[in-house]
C-alpha positions as CSV (number, residue, x, y, z in Angstrom):
1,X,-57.7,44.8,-89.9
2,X,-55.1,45.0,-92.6
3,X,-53.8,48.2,-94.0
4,X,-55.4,47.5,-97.4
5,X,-58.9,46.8,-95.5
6,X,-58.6,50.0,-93.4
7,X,-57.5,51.8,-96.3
8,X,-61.0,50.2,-97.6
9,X,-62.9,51.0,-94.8
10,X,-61.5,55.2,-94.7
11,X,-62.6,55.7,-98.5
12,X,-66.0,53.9,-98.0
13,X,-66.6,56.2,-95.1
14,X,-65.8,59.3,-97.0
15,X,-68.3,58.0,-100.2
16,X,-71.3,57.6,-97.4
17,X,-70.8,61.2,-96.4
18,X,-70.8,62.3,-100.2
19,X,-67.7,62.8,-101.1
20,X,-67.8,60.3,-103.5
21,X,-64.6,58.1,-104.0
22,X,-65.1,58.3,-108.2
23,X,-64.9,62.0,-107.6
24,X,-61.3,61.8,-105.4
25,X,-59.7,59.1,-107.8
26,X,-60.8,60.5,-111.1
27,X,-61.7,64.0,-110.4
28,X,-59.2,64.7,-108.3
29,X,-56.7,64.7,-110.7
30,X,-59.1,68.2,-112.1
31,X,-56.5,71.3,-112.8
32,X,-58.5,74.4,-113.2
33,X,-56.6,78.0,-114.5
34,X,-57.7,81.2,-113.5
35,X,-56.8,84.0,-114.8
36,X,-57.1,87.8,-112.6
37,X,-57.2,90.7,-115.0
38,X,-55.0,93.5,-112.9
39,X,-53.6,97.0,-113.4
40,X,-49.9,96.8,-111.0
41,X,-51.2,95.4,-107.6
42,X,-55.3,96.4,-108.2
43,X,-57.8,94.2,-109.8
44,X,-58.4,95.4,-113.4
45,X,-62.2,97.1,-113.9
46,X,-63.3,98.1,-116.9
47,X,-64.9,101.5,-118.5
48,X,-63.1,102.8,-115.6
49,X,-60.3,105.4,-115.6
50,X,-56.8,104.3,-115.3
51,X,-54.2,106.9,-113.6
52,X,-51.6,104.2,-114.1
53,X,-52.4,104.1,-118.0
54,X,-52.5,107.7,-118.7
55,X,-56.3,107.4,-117.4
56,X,-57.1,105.1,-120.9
57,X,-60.4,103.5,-120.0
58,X,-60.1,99.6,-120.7
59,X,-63.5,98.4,-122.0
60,X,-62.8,94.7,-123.9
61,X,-59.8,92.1,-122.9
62,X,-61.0,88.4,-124.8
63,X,-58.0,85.9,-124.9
64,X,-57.9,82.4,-127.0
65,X,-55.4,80.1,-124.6
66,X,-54.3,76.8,-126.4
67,X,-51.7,74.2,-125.6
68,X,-51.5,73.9,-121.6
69,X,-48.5,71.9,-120.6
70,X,-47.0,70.7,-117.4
71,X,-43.0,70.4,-117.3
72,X,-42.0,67.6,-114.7
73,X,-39.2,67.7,-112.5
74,X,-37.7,65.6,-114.7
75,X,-37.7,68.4,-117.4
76,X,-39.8,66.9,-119.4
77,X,-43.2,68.3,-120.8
78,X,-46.4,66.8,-119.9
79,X,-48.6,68.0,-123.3
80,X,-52.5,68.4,-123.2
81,X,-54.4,67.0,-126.1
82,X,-56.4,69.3,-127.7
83,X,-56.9,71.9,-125.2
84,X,-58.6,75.7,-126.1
85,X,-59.9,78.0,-123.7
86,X,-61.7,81.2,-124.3
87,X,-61.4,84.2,-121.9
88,X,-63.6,87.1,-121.4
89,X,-63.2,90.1,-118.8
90,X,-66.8,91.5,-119.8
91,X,-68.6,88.0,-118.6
92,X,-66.5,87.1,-116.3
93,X,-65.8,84.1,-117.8
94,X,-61.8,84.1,-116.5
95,X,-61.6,80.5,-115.1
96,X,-60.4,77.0,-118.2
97,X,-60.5,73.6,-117.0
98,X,-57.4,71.6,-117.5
99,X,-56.7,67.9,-118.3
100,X,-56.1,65.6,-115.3
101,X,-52.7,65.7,-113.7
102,X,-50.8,62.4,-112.8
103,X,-49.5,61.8,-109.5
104,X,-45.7,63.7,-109.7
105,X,-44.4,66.8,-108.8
106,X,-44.3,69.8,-111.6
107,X,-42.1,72.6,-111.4
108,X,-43.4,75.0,-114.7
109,X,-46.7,75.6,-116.9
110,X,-46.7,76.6,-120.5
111,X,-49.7,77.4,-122.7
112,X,-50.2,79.6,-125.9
113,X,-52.7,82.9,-126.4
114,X,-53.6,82.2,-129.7
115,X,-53.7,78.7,-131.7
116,X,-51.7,77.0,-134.5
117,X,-51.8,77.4,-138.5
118,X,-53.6,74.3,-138.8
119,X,-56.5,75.3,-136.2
120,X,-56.4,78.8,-137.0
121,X,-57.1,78.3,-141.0
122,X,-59.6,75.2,-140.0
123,X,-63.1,75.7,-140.8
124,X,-64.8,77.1,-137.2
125,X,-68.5,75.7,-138.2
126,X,-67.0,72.4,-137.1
127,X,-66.9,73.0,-133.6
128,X,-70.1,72.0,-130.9
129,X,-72.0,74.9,-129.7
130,X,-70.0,75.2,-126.6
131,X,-66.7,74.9,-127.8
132,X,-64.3,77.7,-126.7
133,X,-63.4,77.9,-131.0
134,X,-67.1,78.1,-131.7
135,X,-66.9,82.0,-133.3
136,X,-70.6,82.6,-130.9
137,X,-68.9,81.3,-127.7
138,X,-66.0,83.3,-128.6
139,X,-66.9,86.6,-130.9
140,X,-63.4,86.3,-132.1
141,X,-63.7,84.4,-135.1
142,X,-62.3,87.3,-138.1
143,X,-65.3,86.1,-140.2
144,X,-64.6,86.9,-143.9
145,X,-60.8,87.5,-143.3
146,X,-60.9,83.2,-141.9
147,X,-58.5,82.6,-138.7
148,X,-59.2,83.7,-135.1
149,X,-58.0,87.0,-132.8
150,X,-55.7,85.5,-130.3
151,X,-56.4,88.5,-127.7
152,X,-58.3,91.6,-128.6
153,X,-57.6,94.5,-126.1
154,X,-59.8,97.8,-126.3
155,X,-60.2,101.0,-124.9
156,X,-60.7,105.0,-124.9
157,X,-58.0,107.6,-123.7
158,X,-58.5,111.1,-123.0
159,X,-56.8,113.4,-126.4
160,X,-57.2,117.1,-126.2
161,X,-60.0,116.8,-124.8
162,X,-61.7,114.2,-126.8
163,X,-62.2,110.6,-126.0
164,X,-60.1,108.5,-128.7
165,X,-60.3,104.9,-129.0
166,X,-58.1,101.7,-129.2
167,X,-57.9,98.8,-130.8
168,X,-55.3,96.3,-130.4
169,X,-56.0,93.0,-131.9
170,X,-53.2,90.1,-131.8
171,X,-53.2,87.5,-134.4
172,X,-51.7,85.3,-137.4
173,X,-48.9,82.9,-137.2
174,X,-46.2,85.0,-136.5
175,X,-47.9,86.7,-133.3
176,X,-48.4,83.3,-131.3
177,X,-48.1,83.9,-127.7
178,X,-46.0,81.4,-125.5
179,X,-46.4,81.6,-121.9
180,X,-44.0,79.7,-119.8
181,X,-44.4,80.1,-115.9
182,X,-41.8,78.8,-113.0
183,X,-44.6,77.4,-110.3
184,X,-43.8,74.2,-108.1
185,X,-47.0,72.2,-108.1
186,X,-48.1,68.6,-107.0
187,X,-50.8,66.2,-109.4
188,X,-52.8,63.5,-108.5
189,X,-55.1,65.8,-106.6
190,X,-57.5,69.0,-107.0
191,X,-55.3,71.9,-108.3
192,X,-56.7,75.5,-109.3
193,X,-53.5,78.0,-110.4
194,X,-54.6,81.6,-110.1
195,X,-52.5,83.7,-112.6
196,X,-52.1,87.2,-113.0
197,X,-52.7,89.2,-115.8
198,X,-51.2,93.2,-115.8
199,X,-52.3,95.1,-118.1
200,X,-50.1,98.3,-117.2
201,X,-47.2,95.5,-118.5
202,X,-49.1,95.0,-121.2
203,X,-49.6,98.9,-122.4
204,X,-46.5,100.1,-120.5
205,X,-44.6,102.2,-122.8
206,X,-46.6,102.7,-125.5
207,X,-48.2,105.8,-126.7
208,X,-51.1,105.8,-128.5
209,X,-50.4,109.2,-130.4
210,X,-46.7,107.9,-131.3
211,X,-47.3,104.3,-131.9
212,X,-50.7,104.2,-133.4
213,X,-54.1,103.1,-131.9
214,X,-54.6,99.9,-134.0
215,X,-52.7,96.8,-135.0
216,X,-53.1,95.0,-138.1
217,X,-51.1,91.8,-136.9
218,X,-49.8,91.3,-140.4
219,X,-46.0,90.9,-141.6
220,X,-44.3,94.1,-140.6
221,X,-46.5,95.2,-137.9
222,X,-43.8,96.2,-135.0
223,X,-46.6,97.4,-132.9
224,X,-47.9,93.8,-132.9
225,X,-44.8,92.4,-132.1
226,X,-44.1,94.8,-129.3
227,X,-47.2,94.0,-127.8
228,X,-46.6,89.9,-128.3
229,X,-43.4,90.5,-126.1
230,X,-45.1,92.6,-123.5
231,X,-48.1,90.0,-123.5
232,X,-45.7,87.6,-123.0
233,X,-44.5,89.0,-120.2
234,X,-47.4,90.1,-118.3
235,X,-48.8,86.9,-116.9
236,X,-47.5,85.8,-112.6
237,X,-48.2,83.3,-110.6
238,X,-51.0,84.6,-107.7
239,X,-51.5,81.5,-105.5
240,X,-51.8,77.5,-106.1
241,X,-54.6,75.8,-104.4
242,X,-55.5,72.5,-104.0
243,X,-59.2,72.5,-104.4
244,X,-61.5,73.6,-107.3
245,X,-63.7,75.7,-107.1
246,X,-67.3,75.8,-108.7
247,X,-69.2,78.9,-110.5
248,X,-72.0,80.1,-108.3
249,X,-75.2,80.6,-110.4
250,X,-78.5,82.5,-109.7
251,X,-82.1,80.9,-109.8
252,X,-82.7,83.5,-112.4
253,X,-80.9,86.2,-114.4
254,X,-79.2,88.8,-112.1
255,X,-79.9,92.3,-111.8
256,X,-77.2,94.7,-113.1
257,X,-74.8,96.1,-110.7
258,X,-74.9,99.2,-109.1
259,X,-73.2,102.1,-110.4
260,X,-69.5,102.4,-109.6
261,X,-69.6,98.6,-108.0
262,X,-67.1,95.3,-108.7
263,X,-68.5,92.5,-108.5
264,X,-67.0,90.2,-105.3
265,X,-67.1,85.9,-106.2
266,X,-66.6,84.0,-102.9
267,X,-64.0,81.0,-103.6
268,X,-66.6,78.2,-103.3
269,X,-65.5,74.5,-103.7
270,X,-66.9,72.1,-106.0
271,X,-67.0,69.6,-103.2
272,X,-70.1,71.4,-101.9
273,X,-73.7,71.1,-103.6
274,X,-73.8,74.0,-106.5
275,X,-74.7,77.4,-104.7
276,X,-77.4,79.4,-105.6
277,X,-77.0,83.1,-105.0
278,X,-79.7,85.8,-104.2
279,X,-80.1,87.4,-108.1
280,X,-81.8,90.6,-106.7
281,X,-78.4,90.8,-104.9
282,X,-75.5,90.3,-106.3
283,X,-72.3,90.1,-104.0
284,X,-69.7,93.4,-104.6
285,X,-66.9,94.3,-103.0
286,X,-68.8,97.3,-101.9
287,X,-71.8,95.7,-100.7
288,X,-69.8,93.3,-98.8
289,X,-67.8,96.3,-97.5
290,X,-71.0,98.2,-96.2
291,X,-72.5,94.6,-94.0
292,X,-68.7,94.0,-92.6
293,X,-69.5,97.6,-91.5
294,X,-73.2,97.0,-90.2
295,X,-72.3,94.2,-88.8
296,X,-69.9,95.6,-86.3
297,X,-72.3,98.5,-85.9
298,X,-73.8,99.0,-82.6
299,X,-76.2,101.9,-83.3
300,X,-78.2,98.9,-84.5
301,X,-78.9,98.4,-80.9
302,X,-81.3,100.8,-78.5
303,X,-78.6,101.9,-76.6
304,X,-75.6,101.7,-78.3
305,X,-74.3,98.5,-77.1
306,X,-74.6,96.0,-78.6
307,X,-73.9,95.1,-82.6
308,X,-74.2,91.9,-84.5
309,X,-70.9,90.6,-83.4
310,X,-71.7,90.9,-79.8
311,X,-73.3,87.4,-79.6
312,X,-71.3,86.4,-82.9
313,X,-68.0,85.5,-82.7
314,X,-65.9,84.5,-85.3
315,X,-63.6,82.4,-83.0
316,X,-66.5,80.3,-82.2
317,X,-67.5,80.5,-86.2
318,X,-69.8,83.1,-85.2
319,X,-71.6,81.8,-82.5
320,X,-71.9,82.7,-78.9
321,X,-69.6,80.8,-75.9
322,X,-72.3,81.6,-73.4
323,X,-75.5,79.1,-73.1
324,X,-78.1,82.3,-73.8
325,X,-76.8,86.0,-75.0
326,X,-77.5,88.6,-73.4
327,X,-79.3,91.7,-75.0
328,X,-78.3,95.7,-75.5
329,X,-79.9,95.9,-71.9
330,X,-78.6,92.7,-70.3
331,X,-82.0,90.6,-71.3
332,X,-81.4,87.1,-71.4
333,X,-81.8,85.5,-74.7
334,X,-84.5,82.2,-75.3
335,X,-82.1,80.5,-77.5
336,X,-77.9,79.9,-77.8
337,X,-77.2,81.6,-80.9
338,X,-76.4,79.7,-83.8
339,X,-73.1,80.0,-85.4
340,X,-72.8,81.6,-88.7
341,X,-71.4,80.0,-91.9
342,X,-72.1,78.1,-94.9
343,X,-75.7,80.2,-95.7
344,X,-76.0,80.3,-98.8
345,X,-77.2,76.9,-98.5
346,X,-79.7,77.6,-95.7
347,X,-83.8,77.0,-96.5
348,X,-84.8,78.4,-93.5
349,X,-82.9,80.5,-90.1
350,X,-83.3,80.4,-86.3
351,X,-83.8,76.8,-84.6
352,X,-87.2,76.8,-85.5
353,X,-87.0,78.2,-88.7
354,X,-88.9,81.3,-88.3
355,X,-87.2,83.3,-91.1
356,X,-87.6,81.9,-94.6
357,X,-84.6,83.9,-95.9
358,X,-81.1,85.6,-94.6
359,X,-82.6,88.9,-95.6
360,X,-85.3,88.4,-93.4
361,X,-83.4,87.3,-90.9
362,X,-81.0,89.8,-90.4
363,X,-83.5,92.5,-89.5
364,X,-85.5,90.2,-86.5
365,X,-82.5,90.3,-83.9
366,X,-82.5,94.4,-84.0
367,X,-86.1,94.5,-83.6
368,X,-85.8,91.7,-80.8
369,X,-87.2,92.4,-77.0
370,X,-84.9,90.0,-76.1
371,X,-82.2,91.1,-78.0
372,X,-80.9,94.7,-79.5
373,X,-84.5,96.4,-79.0
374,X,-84.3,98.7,-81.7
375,X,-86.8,100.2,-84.4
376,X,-85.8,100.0,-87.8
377,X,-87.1,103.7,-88.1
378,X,-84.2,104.3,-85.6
379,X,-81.5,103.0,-87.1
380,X,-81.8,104.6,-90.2
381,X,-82.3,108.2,-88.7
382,X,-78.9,107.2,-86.7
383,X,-77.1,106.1,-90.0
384,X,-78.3,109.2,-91.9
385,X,-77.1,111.7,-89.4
386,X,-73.8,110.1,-90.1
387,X,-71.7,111.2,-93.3
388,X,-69.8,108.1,-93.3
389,X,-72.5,105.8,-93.2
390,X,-74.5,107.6,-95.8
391,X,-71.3,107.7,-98.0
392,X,-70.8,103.6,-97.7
393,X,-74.9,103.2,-98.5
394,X,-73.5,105.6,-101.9
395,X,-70.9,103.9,-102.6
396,X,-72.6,100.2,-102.3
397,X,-76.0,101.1,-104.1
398,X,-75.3,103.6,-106.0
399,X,-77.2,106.4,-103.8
400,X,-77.1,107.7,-100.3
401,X,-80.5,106.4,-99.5
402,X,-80.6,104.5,-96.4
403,X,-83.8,101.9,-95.7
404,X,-84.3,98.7,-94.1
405,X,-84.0,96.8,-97.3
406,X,-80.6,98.4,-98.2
407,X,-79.4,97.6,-94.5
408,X,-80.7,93.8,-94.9
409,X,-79.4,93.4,-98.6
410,X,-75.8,94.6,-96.9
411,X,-75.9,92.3,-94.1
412,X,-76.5,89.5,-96.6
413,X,-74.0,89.7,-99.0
414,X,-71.7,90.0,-95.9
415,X,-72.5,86.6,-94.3
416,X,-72.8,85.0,-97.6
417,X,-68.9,85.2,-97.4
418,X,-68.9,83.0,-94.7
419,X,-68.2,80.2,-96.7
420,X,-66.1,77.3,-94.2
421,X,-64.2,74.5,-96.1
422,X,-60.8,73.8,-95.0
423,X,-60.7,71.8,-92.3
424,X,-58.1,69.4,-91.8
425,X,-61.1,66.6,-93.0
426,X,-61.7,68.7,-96.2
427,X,-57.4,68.4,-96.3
428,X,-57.3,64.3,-96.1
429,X,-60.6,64.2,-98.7
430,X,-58.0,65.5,-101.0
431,X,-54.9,63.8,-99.8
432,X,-53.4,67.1,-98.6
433,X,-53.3,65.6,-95.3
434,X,-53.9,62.4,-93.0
435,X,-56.4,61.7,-90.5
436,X,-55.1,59.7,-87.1
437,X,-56.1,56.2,-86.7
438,X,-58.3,57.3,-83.9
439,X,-59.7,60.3,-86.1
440,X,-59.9,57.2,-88.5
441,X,-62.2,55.5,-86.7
442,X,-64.4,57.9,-85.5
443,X,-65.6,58.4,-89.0
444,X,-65.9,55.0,-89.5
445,X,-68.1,55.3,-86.5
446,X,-70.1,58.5,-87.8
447,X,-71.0,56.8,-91.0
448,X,-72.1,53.8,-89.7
449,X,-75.4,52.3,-88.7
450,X,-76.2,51.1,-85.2
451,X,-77.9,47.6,-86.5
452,X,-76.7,44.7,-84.1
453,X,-79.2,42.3,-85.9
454,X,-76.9,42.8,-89.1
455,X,-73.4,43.0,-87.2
456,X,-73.3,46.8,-87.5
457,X,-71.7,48.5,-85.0
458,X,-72.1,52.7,-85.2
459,X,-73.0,55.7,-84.0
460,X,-75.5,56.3,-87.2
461,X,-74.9,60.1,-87.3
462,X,-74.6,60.5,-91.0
463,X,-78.5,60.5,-91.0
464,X,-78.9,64.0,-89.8
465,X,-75.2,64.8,-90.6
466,X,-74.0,63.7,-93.7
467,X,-72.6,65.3,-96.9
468,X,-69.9,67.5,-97.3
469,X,-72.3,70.3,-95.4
470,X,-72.3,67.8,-92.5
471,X,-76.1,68.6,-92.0
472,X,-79.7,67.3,-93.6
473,X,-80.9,70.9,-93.5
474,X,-84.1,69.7,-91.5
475,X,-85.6,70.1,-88.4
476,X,-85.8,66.9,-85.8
477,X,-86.6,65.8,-82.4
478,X,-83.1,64.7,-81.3
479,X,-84.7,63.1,-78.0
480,X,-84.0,66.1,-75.2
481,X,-86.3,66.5,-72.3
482,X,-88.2,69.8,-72.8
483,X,-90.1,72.0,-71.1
484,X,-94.3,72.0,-71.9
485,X,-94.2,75.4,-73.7
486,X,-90.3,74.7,-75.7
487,X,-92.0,73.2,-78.7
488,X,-89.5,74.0,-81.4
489,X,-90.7,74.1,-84.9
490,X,-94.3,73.6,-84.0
491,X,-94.6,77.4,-82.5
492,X,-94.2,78.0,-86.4
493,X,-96.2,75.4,-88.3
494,X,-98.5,75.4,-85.7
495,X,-98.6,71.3,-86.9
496,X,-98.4,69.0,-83.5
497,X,-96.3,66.9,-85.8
498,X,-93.5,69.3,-85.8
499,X,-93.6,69.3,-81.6
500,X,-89.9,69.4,-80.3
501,X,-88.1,69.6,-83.9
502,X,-85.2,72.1,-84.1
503,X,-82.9,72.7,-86.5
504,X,-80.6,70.3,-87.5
505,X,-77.1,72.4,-87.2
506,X,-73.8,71.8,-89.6
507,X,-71.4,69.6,-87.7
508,X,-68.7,71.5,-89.0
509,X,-66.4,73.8,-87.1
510,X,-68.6,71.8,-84.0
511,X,-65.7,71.7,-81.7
512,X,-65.4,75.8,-81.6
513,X,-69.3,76.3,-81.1
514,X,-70.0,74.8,-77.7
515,X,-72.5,74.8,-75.8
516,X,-74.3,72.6,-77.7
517,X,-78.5,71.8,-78.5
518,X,-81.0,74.9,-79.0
519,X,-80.7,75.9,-75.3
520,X,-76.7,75.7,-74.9
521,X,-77.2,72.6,-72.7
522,X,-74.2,70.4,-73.1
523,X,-71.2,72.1,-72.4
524,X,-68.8,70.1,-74.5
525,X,-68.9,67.0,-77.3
526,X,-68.3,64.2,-75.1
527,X,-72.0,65.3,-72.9
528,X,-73.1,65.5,-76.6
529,X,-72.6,62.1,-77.4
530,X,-73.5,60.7,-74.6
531,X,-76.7,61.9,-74.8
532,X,-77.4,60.2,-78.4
533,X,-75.5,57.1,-76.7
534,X,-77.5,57.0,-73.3
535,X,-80.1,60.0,-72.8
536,X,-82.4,60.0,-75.4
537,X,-85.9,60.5,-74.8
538,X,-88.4,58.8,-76.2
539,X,-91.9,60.4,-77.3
540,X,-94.2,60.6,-80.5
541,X,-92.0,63.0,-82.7
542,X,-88.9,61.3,-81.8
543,X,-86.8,61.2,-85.3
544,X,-86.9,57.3,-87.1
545,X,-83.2,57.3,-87.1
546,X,-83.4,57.9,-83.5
547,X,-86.5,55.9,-82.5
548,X,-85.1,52.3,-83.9
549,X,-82.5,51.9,-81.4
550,X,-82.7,49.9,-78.7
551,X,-83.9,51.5,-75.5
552,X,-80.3,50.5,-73.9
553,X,-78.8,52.8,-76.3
554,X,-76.2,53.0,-79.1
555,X,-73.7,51.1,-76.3
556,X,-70.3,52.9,-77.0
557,X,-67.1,52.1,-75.5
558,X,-65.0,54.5,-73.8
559,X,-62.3,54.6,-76.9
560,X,-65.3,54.5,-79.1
561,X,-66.8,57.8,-77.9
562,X,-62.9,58.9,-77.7
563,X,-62.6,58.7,-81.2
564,X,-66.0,59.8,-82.1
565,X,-64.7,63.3,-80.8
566,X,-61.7,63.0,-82.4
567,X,-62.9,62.6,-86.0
568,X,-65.6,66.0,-85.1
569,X,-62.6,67.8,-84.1
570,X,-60.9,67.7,-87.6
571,X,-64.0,69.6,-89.1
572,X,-62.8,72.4,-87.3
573,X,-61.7,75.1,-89.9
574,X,-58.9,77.3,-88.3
575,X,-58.6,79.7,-91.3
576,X,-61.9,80.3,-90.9
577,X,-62.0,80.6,-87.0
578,X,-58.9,82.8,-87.3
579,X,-58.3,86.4,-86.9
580,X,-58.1,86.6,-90.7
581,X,-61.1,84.1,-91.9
582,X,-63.7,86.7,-93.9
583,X,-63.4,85.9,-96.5
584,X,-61.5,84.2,-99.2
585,X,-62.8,85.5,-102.8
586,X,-61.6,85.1,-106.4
């Protein structure tokens, strides 16, 4: 094959596992800017007091950014057309998508808080409903007075025992912001550039007795100009990434936090299907705090033994190495447990899909014979006889009460962090990296169909395992010779249809999860594949995709089933696998 054909053949493979190839040539130019509200080194949370800032309470921070530009190695300014983004720390709308970025290596940004005379005197009825200048998008739109606020900042302070408020609102001509950052970048590929934003810069030196609690932004005003310099100066680089990453959304409107709480957004790639997060729920750092804490508990056990980790570890991406786990009192499990990641996109848990939700879930293994062999009564009487614990449940919900819906809404936002997408595949699917021709044609392989009639020569396992989750979310019978009484998904449904189905597991991070199948049979990839080559069994349930092969199999070579294992060895995610791996969140 030539190198343009197999160039052909790698991109066509990606496109039949979802990652479509418009979405890599076109979208993959995407830049996305973030921007992280913080106060020195912490992350910025309003209505709260700030020690740093003479304990002023920050309660509004809106920015208008205009302008963006790209400066080439070259020294030369790439310029955006028409580009305005509105910022909001209330919403949390912190995050402006960029114009698509050329293949070339940048070494600068530049963009504007605030916009030009011409813009800023224009009339704003003009712009569509969801334009960042649209004066309801934005609220920052003077009104009568005509021209926009380029950044309102407001607040209280503590004065003599009152609580005084300020106002500082930075606009006209004269206060345009310019931005210009040193940050070495590549284009022609996903790109989100976290920047900071500290406010303790921003205020730093100015007293609101001395220098006044308002600005009027007109000729003269030196408190306006002071703060335009500070502004100015207040912005750092965090971290380049070359990925974007999507907005999660809820099926419905999310509950308000809990008292004292900050809210926790797990970096999510657009690359996977949109999440949809619990609303009754909402992830917080505290929250997240309390189920990392649970889930290393072992007073959720009978004995003390045994905690969620025990049979789920993270260098296996939270499964277990051994074929069944053993429970708090050495009972041997029924099932090899199923590694944990990527849940928020789960319909149902277990291999048969006894649990409907992760919160349901998360309680059966401590009430579990086979397992930790505990009462939920139990484990709430052993966390409230403990100061510590009661003080997390406090600080995550707002209250010390302890119950088993407040341990299994914990435990959830916790493994909701589990979010795995950096493998070295996810790498090459943004031309970050470069798969070996043997890797090469294992996908080729994966994403092919076994059809010798037609001249098609695969291994057909995009069926059950395509998409950028690398799974169909369904349960099948994936040809293994069971036992009368193992009957998989049927023990649920109770429907003789569903006889010998199981879960159809994520392919990713597959070469850290061994053993393999719902009963740990196959101790490594290669007995994996040679069972859907060779061993399949054939019986009314069977899965179609399975069913029309030939009865003498899907006939692999020796290199073929070589490279086969190679290409499921680049899904493995080693910063997720790794000491360090939960979680990444912006």
């Amino acid at each position: 094959m030539s190198a343009q054909g197999h160039s052909t053949s790698w991109h066509r493979a990606i496109w039949l596992l979802g990652i479509l190839l418009l979405h890599l040539t076109v979208h993959g130019q995407e830049m996305r800017l973030e921007v992280h509200p913080m106060v020195k080194e912490g992350d910025l949370r309003l209505n709260e007091a700030l020690p740093e800032l003479m304990s002023a309470r920050v309660t509004r921070l809106d920015f208008l950014l205009s302008g963006l530009a790209l400066k080439k190695k070259d020294g030369t300014w790439l310029e955006s057309q028409d580009w305005f983004a509105y910022l909001s720390t209330a919403t949390g709308r912190m995050t402006a998508e960029g114009t698509g970025i050329p293949v070339g290596e940048y070494k600068a940004i530049r963009f504007h808080i605030g916009v030009d005379e011409i813009v800023n005197k224009a009339d704003p009825s003009r712009h569509a409903a969801d334009h960042a200048l649209n004066p309801l998008v934005n609220g920052l739109h003077w009104g009568w007075m005509g021209g926009y606020i380029f950044l309102a900042l407001e607040g209280h302070f503590p004065n003599g025992g009152k609580d005084d408020g300020f106002s500082y609102h930075i606009a006209n001509a004269a206060q345009l912001m310019t931005v210009e950052l040193s940050v070495e970048f590549r284009g022609g590929r996903p790109l989100t550039l976290a920047l900071d934003f500290d406010v303790s810069r921003t205020l730093a030196g100015i007293n609101f007795s001395r220098d006044g609690t308002s600005t009027h932004s007109r000729e003269g005003d030196a408190l306006a100009a002071k703060l335009k310099t500070k502004i100015e100066q207040a912005f750092r680089v965090r971290s380049v990434n070359y990925d974007v990453y999507q907005t999660p959304v809820f099926a419905e409107k999310p509950v308000p936090l809990p008292a004292n709480t900050h809210p926790l957004t797990p970096a999510i790639t657009r690359r996977f299907p949109q999440v949809n997060l619990p609303a009754d729920n909402p992830l917080t750092q505290e929250g997240v705090a309390l189920g990392r804490q649970l889930f290393h508990d072992t007073r959720l056990s009978t004995n003390g033994t045994q905690s969620c980790a025990s049979c789920h570890d993270q260098t296996h991406a939270f499964a277990d190495a051994r074929r069944f786990s053993l429970g708090a009192q050495q009972q041997v499990g029924k099932r090899n447990a199923m590694p944990l990641f990527n849940l928020a996109w789960q319909q149902s848990f277990f291999w048969d899909g006894r649990a409907a939700t992760l919160r349901e879930q998360v309680l059966m293994p401590i009430q579990d014979k086979n397992e930790m062999n505990e009462t939920l009564e139990n484990v709430i009487a052993k966390l409230h006889a403990d100061g510590d614990s009661t003080a997390a449940f406090h600080r995550a919900f707002g209250s010390a009460e302890i119950t088993a819906e407040r341990i299994a809404k914990a435990l959830e936002q916790f493994l909701l962090t589990f979010i795995t997408q950096e493998s070295r595949f996810d790498r090459a699917a943004r031309k970050l990296a470069e798969l070996t021709e043997s890797e090469k044609r294992g996908l080729q392989l994966f994403v092919t169909e076994f059809d010798p009639k037609r001249g098609l020569r695969g291994a057909d396992c995009f069926h059950c395992h395509g998409g950028t989750l690398f799974t169909s979310q369904s349960f099948a019978n994936n040809g293994l010779e069971l036992a009368a009484d193992d009957i998989g998904r049927m023990a649920v449904t109770k429907n003789a249809g569903d006889s010998g189905k199981f879960k159809t597991p994520s392919l990713r991070n597959i070469a850290r999860t061994a053993p393999y199948m719902h009963d740990g049979r196959f101790a490594t990839l290669e007995e994996v594949i040679e069972h859907y080559n060779s061993g399949v069994r054939r019986s009314a349930t069977l899965d179609p995709n399975l069913a029309k092969h030939l009865e003498a199999g899907l006939q692999l070579t020796t290199q073929e089933k070589g490279d086969l294992v190679s290409f499921l060895k680049t899904l493995t995610d080693e910063s997720f696998t790794g000491p360090e791996s939960a979680t990444a969140a912006r």
